[in-house]
C-alpha positions in Angstrom: 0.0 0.0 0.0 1.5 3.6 -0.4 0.3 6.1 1.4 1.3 10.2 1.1 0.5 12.5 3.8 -0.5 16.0 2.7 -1.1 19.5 4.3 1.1 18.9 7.2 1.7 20.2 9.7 -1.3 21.9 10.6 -4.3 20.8 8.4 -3.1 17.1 7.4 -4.6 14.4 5.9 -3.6 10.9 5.0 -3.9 9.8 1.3 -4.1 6.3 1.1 -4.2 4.6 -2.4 -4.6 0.4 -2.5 -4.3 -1.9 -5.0 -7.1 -4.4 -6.0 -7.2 -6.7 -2.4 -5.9 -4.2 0.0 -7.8 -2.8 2.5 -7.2 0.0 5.3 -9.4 0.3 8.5 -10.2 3.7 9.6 -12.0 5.4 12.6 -16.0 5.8 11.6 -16.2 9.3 10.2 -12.3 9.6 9.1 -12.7 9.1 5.8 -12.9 12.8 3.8 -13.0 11.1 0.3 -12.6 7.4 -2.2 -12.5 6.4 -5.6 -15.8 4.2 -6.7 -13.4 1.5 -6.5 -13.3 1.4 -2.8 -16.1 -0.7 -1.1 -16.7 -0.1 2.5 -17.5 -2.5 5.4 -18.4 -1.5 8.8 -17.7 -4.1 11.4 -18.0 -3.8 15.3 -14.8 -2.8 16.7 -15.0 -5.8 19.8 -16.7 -9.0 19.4 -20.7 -8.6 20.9 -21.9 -5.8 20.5 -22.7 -5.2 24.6 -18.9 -4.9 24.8 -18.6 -2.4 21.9 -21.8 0.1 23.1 -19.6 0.0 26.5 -17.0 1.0 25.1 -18.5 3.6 23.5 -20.3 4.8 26.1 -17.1 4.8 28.5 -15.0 6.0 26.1 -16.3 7.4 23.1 -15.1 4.7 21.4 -17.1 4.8 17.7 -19.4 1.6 17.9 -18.0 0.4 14.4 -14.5 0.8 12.5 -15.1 1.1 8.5 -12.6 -1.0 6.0 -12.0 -0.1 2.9 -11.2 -2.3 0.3 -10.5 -2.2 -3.2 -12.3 -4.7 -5.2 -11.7 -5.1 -8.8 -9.6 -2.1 -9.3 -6.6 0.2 -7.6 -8.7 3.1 -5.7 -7.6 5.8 -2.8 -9.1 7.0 -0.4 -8.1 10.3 2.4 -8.7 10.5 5.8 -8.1 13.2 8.8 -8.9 13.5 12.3 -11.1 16.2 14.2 -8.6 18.1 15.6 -6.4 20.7 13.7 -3.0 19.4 13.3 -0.5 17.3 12.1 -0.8 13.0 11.4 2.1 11.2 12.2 3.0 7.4 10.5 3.7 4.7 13.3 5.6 1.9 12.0 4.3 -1.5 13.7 6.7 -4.2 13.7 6.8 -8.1 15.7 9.3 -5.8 18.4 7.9 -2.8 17.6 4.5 -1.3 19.3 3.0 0.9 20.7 0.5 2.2 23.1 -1.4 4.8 21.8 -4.2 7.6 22.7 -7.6 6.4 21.7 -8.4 9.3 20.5 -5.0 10.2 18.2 -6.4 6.9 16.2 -7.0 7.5 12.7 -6.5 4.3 10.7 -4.6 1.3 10.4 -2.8 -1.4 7.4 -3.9 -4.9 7.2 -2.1 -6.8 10.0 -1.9 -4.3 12.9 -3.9 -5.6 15.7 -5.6 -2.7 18.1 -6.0 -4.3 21.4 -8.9 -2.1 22.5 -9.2 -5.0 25.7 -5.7 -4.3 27.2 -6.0 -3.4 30.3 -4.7 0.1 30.4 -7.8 0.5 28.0 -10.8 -1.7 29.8 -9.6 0.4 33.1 -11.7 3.4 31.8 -9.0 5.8 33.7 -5.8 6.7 32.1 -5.1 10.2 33.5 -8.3 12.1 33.0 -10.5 9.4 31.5 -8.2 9.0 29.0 -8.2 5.3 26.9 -5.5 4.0 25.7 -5.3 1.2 22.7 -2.2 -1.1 22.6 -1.0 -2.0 18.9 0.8 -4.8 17.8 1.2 -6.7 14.6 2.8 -5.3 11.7 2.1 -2.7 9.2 1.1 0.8 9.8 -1.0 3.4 11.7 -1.5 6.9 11.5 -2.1 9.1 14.4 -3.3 12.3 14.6 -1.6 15.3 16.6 -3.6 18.2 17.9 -0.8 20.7 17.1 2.6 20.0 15.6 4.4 16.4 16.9 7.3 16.2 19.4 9.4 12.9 19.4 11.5 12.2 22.0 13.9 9.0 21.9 14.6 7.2 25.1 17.8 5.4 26.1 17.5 2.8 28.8 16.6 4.0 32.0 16.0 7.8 30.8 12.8 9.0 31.8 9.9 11.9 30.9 7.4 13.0 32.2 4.2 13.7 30.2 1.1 15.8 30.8 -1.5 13.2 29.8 -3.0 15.5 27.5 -0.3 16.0 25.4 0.4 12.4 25.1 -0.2 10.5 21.7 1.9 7.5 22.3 4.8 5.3 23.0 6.4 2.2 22.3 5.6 -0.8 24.1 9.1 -1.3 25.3 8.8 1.6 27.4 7.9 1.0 31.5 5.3 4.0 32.2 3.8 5.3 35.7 0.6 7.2 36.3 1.1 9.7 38.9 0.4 13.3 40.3 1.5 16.4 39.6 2.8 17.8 43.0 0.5 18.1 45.9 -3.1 18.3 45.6 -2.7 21.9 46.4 -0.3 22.4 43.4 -2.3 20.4 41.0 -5.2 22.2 41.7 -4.3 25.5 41.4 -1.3 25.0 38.9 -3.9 23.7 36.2 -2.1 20.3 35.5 -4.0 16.5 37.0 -2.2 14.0 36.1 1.2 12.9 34.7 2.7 10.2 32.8 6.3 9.3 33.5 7.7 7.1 30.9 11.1 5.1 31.0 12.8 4.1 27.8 14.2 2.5 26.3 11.9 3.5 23.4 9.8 6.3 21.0 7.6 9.0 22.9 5.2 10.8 20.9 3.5 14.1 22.3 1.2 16.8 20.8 2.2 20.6 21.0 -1.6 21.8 22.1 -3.6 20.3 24.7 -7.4 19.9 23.4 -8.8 20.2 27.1 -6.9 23.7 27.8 -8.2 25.3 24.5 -11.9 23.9 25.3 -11.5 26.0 28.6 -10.1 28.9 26.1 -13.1 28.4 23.8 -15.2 28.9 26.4 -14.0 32.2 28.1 -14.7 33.3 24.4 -18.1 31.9 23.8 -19.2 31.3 27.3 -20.2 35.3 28.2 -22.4 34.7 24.9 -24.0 32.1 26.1 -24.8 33.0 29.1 -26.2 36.3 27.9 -28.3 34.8 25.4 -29.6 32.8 28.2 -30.3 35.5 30.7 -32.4 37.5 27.9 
């Protein structure tokens, strides 16, 4: 499969083009365009569907993942993420995954398994009610950054730590540690929850804008508004 992606770093989106056989799964509601070529299946994204509406409801987990295959002829397809920013190519390999924001998911090659069971994920809590999906296999993913993408390599032993919100995702060789920030006092009162420290050796992936501190921005610009249009 070759893939391209375009408009980086700020407004990017992955161009995906298959030849007749290949398929690519992508987050329901990814996909911005396709050739006729392309056939699309929708499938639940865990087996039973009581296990996929709680994960939906849990973690806004979409309820089905679409793949899209070319049948008969070589097609493409594009696909992008909600949030304004770059997307960033994960290579998966037999000693080479990752563990990586739910949300930051975009779409994945045949052969990558997304282990949407693991238990950092069926936990519900990773920071603040973040999910986490752990991807293994072999092929590729891409991952959207709100903002532009930091990388960090880790030697063994170094460690970082990582505001939860500007976390996209690490590789699976890498020991990590929920924790903190400060005292309650601090944490409070300094804006920052919780924190993930991360021990390498291995990749670290982090987004330059944090989605929950420009909400709160949003609203001290449309809040007032609101509340007007409320009180008249």
């Amino acid at each position: 499969m070759q893939y391209e992606i375009k408009y980086r770093p700020s407004y990017a989106m992955a161009v995906v083009r298959l030849e007749p056989g290949e398929s690519i799964a992508a987050e329901a509601g990814a996909m911005t365009y396709m050739t006729p070529s392309i056939q699309v299946n929708s499938r639940l994204r865990q087996k039973g569907l009581f296990g996929s509406i709680v994960s939906s409801v849990l973690g806004g987990e979409s309820l089905f993942v679409n793949d899209y295959v070319a049948s008969g002829a070589p097609g493409e397809a594009g696909f992008v993420a909600a949030p304004v920013g770059d997307i960033e190519v994960l290579e998966i390999g037999p000693d080479h995954g990752f563990i990586v924001q739910r949300s930051s998911y975009v779409a994945s090659t045949q052969g990558v398994n997304l282990d949407v069971q693991w238990q950092g994920f069926t936990k519900g809590l990773f920071g603040q009610g973040l999910f986490m999906i752990k991807v293994t296999g072999e092929g590729v993913l891409f991952a959207n950054t709100f903002g532009a993408l930091d990388r960090h390599v880790l030697a063994p032993g170094e460690r970082l730590v990582v505001d939860n919100f500007h976390l996209v995702a690490f590789s699976d060789s890498c020991r990590y540690e929920i924790r903190k920030f400060g005292g309650w006092k601090s944490t409070i009162l300094g804006g920052e929850w919780l924190v993930t420290e991360i021990e390498g050796p291995g990749e670290v992936y982090i987004q330059t804008k944090n989605i929950r501190e420009f909400a709160d921005w949003l609203w001290t610009v449309i809040g007032p508004r609101v509340q007007s249009t409320r009180s008249g």
